[in-house]
VEXDREN-2710 file (C-alpha; in Angstrom, 1 decimal):
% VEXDREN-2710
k/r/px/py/pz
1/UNK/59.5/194.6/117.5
2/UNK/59.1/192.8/114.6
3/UNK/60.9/190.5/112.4
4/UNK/60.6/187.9/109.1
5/UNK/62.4/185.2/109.6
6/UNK/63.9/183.3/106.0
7/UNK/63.0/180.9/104.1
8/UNK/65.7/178.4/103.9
9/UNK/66.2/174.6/104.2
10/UNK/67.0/172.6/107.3
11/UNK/65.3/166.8/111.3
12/UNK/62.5/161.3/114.1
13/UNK/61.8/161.2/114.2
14/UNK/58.4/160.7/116.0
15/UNK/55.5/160.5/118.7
16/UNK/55.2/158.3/121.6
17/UNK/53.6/158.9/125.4
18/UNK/52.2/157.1/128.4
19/UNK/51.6/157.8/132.2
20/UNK/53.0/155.3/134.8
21/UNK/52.5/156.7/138.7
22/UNK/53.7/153.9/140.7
23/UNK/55.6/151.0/140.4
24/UNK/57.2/148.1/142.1
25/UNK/57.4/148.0/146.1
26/UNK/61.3/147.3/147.3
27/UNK/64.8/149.6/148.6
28/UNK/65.0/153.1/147.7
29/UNK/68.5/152.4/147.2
30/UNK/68.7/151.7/143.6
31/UNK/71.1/153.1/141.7
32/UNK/72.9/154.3/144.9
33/UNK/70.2/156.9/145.3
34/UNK/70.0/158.7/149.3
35/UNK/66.5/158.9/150.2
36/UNK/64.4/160.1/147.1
37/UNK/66.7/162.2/146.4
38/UNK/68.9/160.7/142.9
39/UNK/67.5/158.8/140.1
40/UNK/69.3/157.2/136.9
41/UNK/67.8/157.3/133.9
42/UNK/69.2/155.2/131.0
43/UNK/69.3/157.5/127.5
44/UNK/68.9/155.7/124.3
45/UNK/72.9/157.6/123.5
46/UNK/74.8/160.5/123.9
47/UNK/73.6/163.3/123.2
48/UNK/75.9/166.1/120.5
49/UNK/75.0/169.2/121.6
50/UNK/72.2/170.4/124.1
51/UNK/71.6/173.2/121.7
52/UNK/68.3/173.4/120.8
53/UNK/69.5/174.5/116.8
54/UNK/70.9/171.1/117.4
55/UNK/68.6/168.7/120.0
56/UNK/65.3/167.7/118.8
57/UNK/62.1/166.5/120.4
58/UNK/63.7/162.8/119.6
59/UNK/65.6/160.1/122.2
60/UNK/68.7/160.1/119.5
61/UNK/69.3/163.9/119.0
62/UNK/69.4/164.6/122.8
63/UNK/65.6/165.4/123.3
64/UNK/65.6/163.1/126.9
65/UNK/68.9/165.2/128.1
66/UNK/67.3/168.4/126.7
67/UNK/64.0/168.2/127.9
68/UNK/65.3/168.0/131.9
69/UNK/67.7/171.6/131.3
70/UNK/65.2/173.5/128.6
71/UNK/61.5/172.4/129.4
72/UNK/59.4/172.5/127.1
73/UNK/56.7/175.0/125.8
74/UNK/53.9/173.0/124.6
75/UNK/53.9/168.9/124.3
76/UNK/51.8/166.9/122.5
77/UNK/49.6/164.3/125.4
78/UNK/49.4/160.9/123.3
79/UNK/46.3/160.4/124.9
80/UNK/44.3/162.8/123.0
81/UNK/46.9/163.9/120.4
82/UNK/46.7/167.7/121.2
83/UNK/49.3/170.3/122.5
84/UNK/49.1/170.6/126.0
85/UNK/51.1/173.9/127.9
86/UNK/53.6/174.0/129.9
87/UNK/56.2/176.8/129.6
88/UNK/53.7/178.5/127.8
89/UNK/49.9/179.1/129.2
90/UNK/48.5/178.7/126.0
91/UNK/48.7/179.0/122.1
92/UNK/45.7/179.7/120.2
93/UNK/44.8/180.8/116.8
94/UNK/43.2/183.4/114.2
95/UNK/42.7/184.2/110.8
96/UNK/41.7/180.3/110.0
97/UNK/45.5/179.5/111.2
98/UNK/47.2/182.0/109.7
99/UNK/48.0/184.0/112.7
100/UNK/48.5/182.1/116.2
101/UNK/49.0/184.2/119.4
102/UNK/51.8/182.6/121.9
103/UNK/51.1/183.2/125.4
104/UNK/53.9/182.3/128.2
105/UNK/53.4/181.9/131.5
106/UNK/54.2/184.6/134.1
107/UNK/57.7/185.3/135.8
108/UNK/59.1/182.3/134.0
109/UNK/63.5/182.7/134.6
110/UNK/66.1/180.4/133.1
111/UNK/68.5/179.0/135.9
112/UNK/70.9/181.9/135.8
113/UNK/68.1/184.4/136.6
114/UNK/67.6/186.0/133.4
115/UNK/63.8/185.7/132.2
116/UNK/62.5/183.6/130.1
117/UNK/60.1/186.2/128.1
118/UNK/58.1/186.9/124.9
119/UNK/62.1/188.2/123.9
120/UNK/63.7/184.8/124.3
121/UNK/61.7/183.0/122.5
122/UNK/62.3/185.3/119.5
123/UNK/65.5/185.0/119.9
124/UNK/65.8/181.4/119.8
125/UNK/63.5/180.9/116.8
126/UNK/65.4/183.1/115.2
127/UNK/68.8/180.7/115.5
128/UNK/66.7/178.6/113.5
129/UNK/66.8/181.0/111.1
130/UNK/70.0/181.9/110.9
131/UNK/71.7/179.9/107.9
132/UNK/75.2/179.7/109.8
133/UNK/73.4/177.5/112.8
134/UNK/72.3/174.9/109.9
135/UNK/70.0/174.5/112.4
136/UNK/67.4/171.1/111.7
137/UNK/64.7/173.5/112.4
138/UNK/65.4/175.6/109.6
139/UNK/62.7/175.0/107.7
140/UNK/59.9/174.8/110.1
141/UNK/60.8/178.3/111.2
142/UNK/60.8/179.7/107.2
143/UNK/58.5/182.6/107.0
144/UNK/57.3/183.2/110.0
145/UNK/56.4/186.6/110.7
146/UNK/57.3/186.7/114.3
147/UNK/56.2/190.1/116.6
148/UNK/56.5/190.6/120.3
149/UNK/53.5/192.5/121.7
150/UNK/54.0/192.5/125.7
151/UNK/57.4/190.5/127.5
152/UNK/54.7/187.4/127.4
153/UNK/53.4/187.4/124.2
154/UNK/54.2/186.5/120.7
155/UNK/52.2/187.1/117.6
156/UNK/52.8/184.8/114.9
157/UNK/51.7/185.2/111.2
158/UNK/52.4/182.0/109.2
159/UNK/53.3/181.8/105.2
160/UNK/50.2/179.6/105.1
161/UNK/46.9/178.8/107.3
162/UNK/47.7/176.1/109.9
163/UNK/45.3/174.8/112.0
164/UNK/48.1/172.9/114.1
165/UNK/50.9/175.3/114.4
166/UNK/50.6/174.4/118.3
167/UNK/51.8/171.0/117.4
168/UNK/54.7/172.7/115.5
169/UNK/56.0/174.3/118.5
170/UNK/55.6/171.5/120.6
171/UNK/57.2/169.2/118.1
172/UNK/59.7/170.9/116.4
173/UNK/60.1/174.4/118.8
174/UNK/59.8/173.6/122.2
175/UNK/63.2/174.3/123.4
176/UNK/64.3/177.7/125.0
177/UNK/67.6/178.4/125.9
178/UNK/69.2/181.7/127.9
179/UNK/70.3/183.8/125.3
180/UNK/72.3/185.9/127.9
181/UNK/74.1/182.3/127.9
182/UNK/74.0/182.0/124.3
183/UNK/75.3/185.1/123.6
184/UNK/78.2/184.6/126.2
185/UNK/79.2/181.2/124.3
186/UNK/77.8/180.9/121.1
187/UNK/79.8/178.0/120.2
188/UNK/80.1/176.3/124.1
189/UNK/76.7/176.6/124.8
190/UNK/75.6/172.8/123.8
191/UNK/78.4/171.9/126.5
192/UNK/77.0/174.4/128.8
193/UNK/73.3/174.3/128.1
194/UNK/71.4/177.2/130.5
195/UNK/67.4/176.1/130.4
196/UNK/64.0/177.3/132.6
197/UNK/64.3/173.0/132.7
198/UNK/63.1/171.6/136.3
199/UNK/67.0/170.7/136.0
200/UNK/70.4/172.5/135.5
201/UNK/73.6/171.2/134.6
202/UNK/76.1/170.1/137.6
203/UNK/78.6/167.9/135.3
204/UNK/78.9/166.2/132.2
205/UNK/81.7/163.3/131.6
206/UNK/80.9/162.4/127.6
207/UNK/79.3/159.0/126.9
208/UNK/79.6/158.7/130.9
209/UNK/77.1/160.5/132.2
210/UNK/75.3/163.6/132.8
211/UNK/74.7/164.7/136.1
212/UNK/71.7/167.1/136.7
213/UNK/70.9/168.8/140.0
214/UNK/67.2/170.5/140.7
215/UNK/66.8/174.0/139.3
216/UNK/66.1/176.4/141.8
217/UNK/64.8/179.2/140.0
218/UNK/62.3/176.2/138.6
219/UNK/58.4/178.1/137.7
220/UNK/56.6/175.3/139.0
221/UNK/55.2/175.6/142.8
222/UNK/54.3/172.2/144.9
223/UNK/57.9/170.9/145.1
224/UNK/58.5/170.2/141.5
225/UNK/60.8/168.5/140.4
226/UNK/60.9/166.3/143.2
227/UNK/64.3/164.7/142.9
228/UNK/67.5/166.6/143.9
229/UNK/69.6/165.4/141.5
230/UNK/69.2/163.0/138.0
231/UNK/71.3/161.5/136.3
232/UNK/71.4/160.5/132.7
233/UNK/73.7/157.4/131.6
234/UNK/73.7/156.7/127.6
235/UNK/73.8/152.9/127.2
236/UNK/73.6/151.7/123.5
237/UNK/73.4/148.4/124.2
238/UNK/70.0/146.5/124.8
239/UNK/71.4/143.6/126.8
240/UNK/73.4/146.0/129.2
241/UNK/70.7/147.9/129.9
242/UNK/68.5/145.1/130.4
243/UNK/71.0/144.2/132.5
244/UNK/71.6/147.5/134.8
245/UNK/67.6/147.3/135.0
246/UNK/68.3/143.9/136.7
247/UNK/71.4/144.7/139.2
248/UNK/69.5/147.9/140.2
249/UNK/72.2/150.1/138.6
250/UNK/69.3/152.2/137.2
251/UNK/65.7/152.9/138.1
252/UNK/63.8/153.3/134.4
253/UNK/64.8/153.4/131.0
254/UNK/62.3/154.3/127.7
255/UNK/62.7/152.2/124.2
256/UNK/61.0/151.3/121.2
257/UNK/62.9/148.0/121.2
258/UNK/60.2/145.7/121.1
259/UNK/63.2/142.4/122.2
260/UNK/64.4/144.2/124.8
261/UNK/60.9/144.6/126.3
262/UNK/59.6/141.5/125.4
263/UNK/63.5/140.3/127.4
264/UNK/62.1/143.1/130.2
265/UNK/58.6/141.2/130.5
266/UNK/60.1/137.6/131.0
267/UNK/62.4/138.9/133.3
268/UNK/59.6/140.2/135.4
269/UNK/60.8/143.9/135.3
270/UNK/57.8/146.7/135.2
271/UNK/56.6/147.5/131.8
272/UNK/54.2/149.9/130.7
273/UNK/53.8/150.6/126.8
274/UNK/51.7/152.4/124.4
275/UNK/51.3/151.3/121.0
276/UNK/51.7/154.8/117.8
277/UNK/51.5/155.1/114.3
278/UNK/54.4/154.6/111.9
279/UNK/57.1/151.8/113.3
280/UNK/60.6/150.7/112.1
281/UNK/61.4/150.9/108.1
282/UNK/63.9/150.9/105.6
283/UNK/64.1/154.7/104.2
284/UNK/64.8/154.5/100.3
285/UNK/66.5/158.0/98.8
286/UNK/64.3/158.5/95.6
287/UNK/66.5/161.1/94.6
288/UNK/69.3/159.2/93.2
289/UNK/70.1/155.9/92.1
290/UNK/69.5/152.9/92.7
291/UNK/65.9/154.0/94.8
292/UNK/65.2/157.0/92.3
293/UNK/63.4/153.9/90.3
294/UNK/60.1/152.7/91.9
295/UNK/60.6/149.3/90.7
296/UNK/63.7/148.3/92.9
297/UNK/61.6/149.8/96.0
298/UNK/58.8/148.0/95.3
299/UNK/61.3/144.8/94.7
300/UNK/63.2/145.1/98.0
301/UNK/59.8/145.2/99.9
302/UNK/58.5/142.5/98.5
303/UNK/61.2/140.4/99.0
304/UNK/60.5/140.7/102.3
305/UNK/58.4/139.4/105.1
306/UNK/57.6/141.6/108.7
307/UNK/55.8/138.6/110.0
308/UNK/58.6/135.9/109.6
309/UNK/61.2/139.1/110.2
310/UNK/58.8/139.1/114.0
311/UNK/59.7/135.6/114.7
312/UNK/63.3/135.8/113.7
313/UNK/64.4/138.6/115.1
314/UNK/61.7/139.5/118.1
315/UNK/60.8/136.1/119.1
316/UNK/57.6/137.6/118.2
317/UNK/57.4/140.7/120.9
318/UNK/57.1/143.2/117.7
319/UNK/54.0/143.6/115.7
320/UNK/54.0/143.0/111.8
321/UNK/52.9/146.2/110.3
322/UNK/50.9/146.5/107.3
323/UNK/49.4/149.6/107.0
324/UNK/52.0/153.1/107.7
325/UNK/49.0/154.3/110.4
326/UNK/47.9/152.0/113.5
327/UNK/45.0/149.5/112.7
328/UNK/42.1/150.6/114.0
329/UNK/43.0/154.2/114.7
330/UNK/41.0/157.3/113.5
331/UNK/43.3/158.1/110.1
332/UNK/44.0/154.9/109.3
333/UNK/42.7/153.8/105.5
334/UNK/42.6/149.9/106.3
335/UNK/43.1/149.9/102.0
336/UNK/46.2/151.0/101.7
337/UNK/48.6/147.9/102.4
338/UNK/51.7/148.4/102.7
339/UNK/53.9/145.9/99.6
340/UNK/55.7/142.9/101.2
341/UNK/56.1/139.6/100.9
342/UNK/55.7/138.3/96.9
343/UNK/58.9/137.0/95.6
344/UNK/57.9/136.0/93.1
345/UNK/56.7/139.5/91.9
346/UNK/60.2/140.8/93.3
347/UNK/62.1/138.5/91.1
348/UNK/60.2/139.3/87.7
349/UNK/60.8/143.6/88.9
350/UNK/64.7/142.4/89.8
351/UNK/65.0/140.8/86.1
352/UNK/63.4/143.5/84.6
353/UNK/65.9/146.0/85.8
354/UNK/68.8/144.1/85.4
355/UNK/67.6/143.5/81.7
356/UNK/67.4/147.1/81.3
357/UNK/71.2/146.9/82.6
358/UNK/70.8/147.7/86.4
359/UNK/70.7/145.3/88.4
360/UNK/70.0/146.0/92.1
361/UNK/72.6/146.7/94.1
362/UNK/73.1/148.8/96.9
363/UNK/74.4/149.6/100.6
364/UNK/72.2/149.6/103.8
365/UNK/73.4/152.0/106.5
366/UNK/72.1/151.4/110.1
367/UNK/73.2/151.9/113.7
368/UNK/76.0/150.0/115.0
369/UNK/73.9/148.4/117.9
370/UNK/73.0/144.5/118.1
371/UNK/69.4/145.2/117.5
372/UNK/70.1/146.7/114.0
373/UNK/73.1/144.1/113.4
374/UNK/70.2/141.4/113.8
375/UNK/68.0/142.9/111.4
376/UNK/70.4/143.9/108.9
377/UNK/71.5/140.0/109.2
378/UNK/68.1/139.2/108.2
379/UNK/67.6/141.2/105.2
380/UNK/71.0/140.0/104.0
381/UNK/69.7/136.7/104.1
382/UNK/66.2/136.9/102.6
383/UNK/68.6/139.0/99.7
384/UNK/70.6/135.7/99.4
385/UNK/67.8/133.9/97.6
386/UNK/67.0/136.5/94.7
387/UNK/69.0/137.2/92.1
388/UNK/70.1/140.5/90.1
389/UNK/70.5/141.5/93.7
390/UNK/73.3/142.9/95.6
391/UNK/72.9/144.4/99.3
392/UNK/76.0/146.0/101.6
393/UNK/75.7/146.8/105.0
394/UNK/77.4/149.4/106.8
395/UNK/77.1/150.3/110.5
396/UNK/77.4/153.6/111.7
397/UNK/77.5/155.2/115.3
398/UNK/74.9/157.6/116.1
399/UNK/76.3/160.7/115.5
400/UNK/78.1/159.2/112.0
401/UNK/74.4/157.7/111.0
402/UNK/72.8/160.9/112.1
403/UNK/75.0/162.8/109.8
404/UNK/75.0/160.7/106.8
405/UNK/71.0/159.7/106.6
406/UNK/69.2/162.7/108.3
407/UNK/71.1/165.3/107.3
408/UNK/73.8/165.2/104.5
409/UNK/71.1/162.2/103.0
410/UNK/74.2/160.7/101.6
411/UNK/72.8/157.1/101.6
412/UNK/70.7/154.6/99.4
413/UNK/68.8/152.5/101.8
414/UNK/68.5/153.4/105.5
415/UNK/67.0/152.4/108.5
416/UNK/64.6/154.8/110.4
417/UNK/61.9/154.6/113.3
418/UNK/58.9/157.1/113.0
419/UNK/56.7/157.3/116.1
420/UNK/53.8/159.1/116.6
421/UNK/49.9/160.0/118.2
422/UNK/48.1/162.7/115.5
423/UNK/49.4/162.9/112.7
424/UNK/50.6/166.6/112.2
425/UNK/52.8/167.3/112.1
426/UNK/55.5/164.3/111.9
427/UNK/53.8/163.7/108.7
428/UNK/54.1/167.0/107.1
429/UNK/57.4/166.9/108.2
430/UNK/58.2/163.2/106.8
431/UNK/56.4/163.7/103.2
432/UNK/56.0/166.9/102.3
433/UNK/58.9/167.8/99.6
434/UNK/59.3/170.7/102.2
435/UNK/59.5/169.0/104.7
436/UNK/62.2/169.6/106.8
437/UNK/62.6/165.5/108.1
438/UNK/61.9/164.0/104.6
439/UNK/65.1/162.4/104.3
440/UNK/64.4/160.1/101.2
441/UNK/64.2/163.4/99.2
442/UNK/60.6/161.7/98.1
443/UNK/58.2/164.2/95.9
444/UNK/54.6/163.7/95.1
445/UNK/52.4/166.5/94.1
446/UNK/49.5/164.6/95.5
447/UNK/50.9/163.7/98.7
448/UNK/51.9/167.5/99.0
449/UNK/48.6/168.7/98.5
450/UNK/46.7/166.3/101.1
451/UNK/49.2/167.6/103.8
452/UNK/48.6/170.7/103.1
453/UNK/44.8/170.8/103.2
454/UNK/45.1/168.1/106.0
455/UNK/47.0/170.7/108.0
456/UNK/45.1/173.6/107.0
457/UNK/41.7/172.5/109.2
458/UNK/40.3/170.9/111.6
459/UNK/36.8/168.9/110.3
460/UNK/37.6/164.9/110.9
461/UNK/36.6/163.8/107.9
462/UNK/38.3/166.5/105.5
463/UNK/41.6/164.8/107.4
464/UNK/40.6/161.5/107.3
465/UNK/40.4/161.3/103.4
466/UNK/43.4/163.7/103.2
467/UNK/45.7/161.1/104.9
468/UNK/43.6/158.2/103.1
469/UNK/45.1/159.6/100.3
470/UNK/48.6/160.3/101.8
471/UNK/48.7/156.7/102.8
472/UNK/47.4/155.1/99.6
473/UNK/50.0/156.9/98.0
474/UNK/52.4/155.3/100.4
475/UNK/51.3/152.1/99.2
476/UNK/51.9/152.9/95.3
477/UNK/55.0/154.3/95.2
478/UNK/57.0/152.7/97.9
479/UNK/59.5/155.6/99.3
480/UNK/60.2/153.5/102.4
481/UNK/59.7/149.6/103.3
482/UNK/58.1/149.6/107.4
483/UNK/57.6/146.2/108.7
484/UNK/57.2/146.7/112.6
485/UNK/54.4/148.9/114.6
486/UNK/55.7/151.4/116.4
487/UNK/55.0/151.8/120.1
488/UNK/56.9/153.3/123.0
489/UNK/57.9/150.7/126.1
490/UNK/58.8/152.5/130.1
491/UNK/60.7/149.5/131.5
492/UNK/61.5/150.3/135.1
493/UNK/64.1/148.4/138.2
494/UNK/62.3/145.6/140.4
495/UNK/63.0/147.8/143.3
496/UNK/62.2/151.1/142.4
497/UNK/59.2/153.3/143.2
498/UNK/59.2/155.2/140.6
499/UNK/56.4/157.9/140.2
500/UNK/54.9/160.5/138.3
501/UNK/56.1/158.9/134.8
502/UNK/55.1/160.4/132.0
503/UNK/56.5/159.6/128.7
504/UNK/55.7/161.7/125.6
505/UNK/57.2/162.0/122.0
506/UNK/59.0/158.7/121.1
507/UNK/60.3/158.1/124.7
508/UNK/60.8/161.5/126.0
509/UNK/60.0/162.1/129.9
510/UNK/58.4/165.2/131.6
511/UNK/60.8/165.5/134.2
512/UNK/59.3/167.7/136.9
513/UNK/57.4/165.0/138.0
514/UNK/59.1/162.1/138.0
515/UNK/60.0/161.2/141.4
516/UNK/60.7/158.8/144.1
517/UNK/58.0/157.3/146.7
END
């Protein structure tokens, strides 16, 4: 059986992961668990749909909730930066790229006994496909040649060679969900997700919680998951779930709030963390006015300062960043400096525009969530000071910022966090003009080449200069102002034992181990 999917367009989004086995000595009765039996996780926020057309590999489109029903077929270690199995026993490739051979493992079910085979998977790519799922996938799933040679394999020809089309299903394809359950409720299912996940859905109260009980029908042997039930609780605010954290209302949360877990560390709370490349930033959309002019880019970020932004608003827990990849990291080009922090050059650029007749001015959309208010608080003010400026903020809930910036792109200036380990391919997907997350509708031929041979092979060096280039590029033409390092924090109860954490992504948990001692 064979089929071409479309070409078509489409979203942080991001990678982050660490390892944590045990933890603080105390009860077991945290969070009112019985034995080691319950757990509560706090999510970063509610989740809109456990569809995987609609959940991402990302903390604020559902990945966390997804990841405990669904599983995952490939995820990326942040230790070495490759695709690891999981649901699937391996991916491997031919041709120089072009064609990749999907291999799953054996007798895999979902939790209502149908199997998860070579079948399924087609089935659910090809959602992504399909125009009327406007699925944010759409576009990493554009040409694929997908075939199904035996119920557990998939051949897969690519439109072009890609050396790291494992880290495309891991990233952007990982979730698999029953399409007997699909096909029952096409429309329900994100309600009602049905996953091979170590977890299956018992009940879900909206913005309350989502209680998960273990999956019997679960392929992994040796007691996995260990927990008989989880439970998922979205709290948006940072100081309440500090707070839970403190009162034992919860046993671990994930963030990549560097206050919070500088507030975690002083309050003596269990923290692990793992620094990644990319970090917080201010998304500009080139494609219209007033960010479709380099000048006022380069102007806002040089109005700016991330190292006096640190103090203010972190009390110094978050790190300054100054060039888009992690000092000292293998792709990094320690050349390409990222603008900030010359007013006086931001001033001359400011009157220049508004001699031309336009002056900046503009609205900045961000979360509704203390953390954002505080920085948006503190660009106002550093906007204060200049003149032939004008900044509006406007703050959004998830879902309505979700909408508006990632995927109608109906904003000027954003905010944005971008987390990751290698970089392919949450750059490709960022930069690229066809990339599928490149919400500031940014295109450079040059950049667009240097992905593409970047992604195209393997040889170090051939990528190292590729992403020099990528970043230098960056540097020149400003699409996006980042100012903090990006790193992913596991902050966990003073009397839990938690075990088995492993965080992946940009905060994401692999949930058939996490346990109890």
């Amino acid at each position: 059986m064979r089929s071409v999917l479309p070409r078509q367009a489409a979203l942080v989004a991001a990678m982050t992961g660490l390892t944590l086995t045990t933890v603080a000595c105390g009860s077991d009765s945290a969070a009112g668990s019985s034995g080691h039996g319950s757990m509560t996780v706090l999510v970063t926020q509610e989740a809109r749909s456990l569809d995987p057309t609609v959940a991402s590999l990302s903390q604020i489109t559902g990945g966390t909730q997804a990841a405990a029903v669904f599983d995952v077929l490939l995820w990326i270690d942040p230790k070495t930066g490759r695709a690891e199995p999981q649901l699937a026993e391996r991916a491997t490739a031919a041709e120089g790229g072009r064609v990749w051979t999907l291999r799953l493992k054996p007798d895999l079910k979902f939790s209502d006994g149908t199997p998860l085979d070579a079948e399924a998977v087609k089935f659910n790519w090809a959602r992504h496909a399909d125009p009327a799922n406007r699925s944010m996938q759409a576009r990493v799933v554009a040409g694929l040649d997908v075939a199904v040679t035996d119920n557990r394999t998939l051949a897969i020809t690519l439109p072009a060679p890609n050396a790291h089309f494992d880290k495309v299903i891991a990233h952007n394809l990982a979730f698999i969900g029953s399409p007997t359950a699909i096909k029952a409720d096409p429309k329900g299912f994100g309600n009602k997700p049905v996953g091979a996940g170590p977890y299956k859905v018992k009940s879900w109260v909206r913005d309350q919680q989502l209680v998960l009980e273990r999956n019997p029908r679960y392929w992994q042997p040796g007691g996995r998951p260990p927990l008989k039930e989880l439970i998922l609780k979205p709290v948006v605010d940072q100081s309440q779930r500090l707070a839970m954290l403190n009162a034992n209302q919860a046993h671990v949360l994930t963030t990549a709030q560097a206050k919070l877990m500088g507030d975690a560390q002083k309050a003596g709370l269990p923290v692990a963390t793992e620094g990644k490349n990319g970090g917080f930033m201010t998304l500009f959309n080139t494609s219209r006015p007033p960010f479709d002019d380099p000048r006022a880019r380069r102007a806002y970020a040089l109005i700016m300062d991330p190292v006096d932004r640190a103090k203010v608003v972190t009390a110094n827990a978050g790190k300054p960043l100054s060039t888009f990849l992690r000092p000292g990291t293998e792709f990094t080009a320690a050349d390409a400096v990222l603008p900030a922090n010359n007013r006086a050059e931001a001033q001359r650029l400011l009157d220049q525009l508004a001699a031309e007749g336009k002056p900046l001015s503009f609205t900045y959309s961000t979360y509704n969530s203390p953390g954002s208010h505080l920085t948006a608080e503190y660009w106002l003010a550093q906007v204060a000071t200049m003149k032939n400026i004008t900044m509006k903020t406007e703050f959004l809930e998830g879902t309505q910022y979700l909408q508006k910036v990632q995927i109608q792109r109906q904003f000027e200036a954003g905010e944005f966090v971008l987390s990751f380990d290698d970089p392919e391919p949450v750059l490709y997907n960022f930069l690229h003009s066809k990339g599928q997350d490149n919400h500031m509708q940014w295109k450079s031929p040059a950049v667009d080449q240097a992905l593409d041979q970047a992604r195209a092979g393997t040889d170090a060096q051939a990528r190292k200069a590729a992403y020099a280039l990528v970043q230098r590029e960056l540097a020149k033409d400003v699409p996006l102002f980042a100012y903090e390092q990006a790193f992913t924090a596991a902050i966990q109860a003073k009397d839990a034992k938690v075990t088995g954490l492993t965080v992946f992504e940009d905060g994401l948990i692999m949930f058939d181990r996490l346990g109890l001692a």
